[in-house]
C-alpha positions in Angstrom: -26.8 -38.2 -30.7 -25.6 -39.9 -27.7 -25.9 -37.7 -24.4 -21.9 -37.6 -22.5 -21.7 -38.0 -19.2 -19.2 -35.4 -17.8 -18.2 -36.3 -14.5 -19.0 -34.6 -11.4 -16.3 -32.6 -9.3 -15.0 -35.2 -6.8 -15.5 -34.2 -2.8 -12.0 -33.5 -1.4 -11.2 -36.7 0.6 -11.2 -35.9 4.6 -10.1 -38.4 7.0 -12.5 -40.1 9.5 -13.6 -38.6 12.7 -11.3 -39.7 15.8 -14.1 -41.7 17.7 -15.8 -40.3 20.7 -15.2 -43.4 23.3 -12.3 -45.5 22.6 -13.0 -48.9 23.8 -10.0 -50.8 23.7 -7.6 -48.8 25.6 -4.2 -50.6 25.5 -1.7 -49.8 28.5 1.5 -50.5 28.4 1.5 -53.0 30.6 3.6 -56.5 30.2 1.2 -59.0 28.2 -0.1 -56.7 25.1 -0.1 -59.4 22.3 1.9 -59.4 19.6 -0.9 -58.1 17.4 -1.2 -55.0 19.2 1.9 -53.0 18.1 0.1 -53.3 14.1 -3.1 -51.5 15.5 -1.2 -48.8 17.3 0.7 -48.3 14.7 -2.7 -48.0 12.4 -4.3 -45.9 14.7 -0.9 -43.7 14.9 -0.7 -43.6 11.5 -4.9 -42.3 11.3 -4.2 -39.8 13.1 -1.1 -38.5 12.0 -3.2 -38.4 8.4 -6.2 -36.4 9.9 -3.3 -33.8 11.7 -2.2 -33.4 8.3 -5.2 -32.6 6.5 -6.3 -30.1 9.5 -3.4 -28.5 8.9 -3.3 -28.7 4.9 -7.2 -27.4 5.7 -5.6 -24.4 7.6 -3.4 -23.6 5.2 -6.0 -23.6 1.9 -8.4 -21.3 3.9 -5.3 -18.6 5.1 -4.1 -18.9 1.4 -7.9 -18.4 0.0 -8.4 -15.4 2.7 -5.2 -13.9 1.5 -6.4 -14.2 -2.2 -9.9 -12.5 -1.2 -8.1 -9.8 0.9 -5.8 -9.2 -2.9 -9.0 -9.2 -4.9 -10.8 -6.4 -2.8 -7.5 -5.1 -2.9 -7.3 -4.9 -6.4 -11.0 -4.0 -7.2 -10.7 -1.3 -5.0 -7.7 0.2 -7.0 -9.7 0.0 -10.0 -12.4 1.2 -8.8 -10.4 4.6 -7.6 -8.4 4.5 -11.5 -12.0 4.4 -12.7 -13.6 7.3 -10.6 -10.5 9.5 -11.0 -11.1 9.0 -14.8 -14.6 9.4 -14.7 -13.9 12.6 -13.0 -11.5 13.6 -15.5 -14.0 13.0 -18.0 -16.5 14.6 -16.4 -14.7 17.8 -15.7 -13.4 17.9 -19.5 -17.6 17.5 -20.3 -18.2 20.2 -18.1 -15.7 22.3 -19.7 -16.9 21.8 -23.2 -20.5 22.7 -22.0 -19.3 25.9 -20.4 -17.6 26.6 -23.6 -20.2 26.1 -26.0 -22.8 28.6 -23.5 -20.1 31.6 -23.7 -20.4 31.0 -27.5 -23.7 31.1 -27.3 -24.2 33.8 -25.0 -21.4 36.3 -27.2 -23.3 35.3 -30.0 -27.0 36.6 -28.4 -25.4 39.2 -27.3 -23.8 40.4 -30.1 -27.3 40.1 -31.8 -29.0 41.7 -28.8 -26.4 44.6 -29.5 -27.0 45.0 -33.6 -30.7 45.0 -32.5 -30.2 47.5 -30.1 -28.3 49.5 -32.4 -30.8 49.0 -35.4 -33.8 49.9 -32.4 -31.6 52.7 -32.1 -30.9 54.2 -35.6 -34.6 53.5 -36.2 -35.8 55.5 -33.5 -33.7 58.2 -34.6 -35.3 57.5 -38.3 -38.4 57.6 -36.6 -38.2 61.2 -34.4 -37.0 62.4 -37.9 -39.3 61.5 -39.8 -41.7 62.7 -37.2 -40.0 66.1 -37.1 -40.1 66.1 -40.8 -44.5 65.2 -40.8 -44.6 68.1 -38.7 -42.5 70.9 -40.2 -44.4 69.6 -43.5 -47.4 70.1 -41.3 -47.0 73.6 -40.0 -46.4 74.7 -43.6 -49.4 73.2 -45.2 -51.4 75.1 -42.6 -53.6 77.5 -44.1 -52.8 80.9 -43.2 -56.5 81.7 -43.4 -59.7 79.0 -42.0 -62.5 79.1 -44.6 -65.5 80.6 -43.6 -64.0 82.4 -41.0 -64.3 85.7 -42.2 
């Protein structure tokens, strides 16, 4: 019933900003305090720290460039497995298709040719049947024509 909280990604910790105008220059002439050497040696110490995390900085975003540069890298390789597969695929497709119109095309013709054939042997049942009608013909003529005489 209770909502939990899940915490929120913490912001990388980053050193402050060196200042713009540094006021209290110290020299190193005779008379610096005692307490000086503990703030140069803070301020030191600051900056040494932010060097560090430019660097560390430097190193992440060379590291993260590299890891981009392998990931095109590696899509692009995939990409070139895929196509050469797809084209593999496709050809194999194309083959299949080229295969199954031959078939088709033997089998039309072949029909086209026992048509042909049939056309053929019934024409020739056809002019014989014709040359049949008319010797049948010429015989039934009548020798003689009624009334006629």
């Amino acid at each position: 019933e209770k909502t939990v909280p899940i915490p929120e990604k913490l912001n990388e910790w980053a050193p402050r900003p060196p200042p713009e105008f540094v006021r209290d220059v110290m020299g190193s002439s005779a008379g610096a305090g005692s307490g000086e050497f503990h703030v140069y040696r803070h301020l030191r110490r600051r900056e040494y720290q932010r060097q560090d995390f430019m660097d560390a900085m430097a190193e992440k975003q060379r590291l993260d460039e590299e890891f981009q540069k392998k990931l095109e890298r590696n899509k692009m390789i995939a990409e070139e497995q895929t196509a050469k597969r797809r084209r593999k695929r496709q050809k194999l497709k194309e083959k299949k298709l080229q295969a199954k119109k031959n078939k088709l095309e033997q089998k039309k013709q072949e029909k086209e040719s026992d048509q042909s054939q049939e056309r053929a042997s019934s024409e020739d049942d056809e002019e014989d049947s014709k040359e049949e009608e008319e010797k049948e013909d010429d015989a039934e003529e009548p020798s003689f024509v009624m009334g006629r005489g």
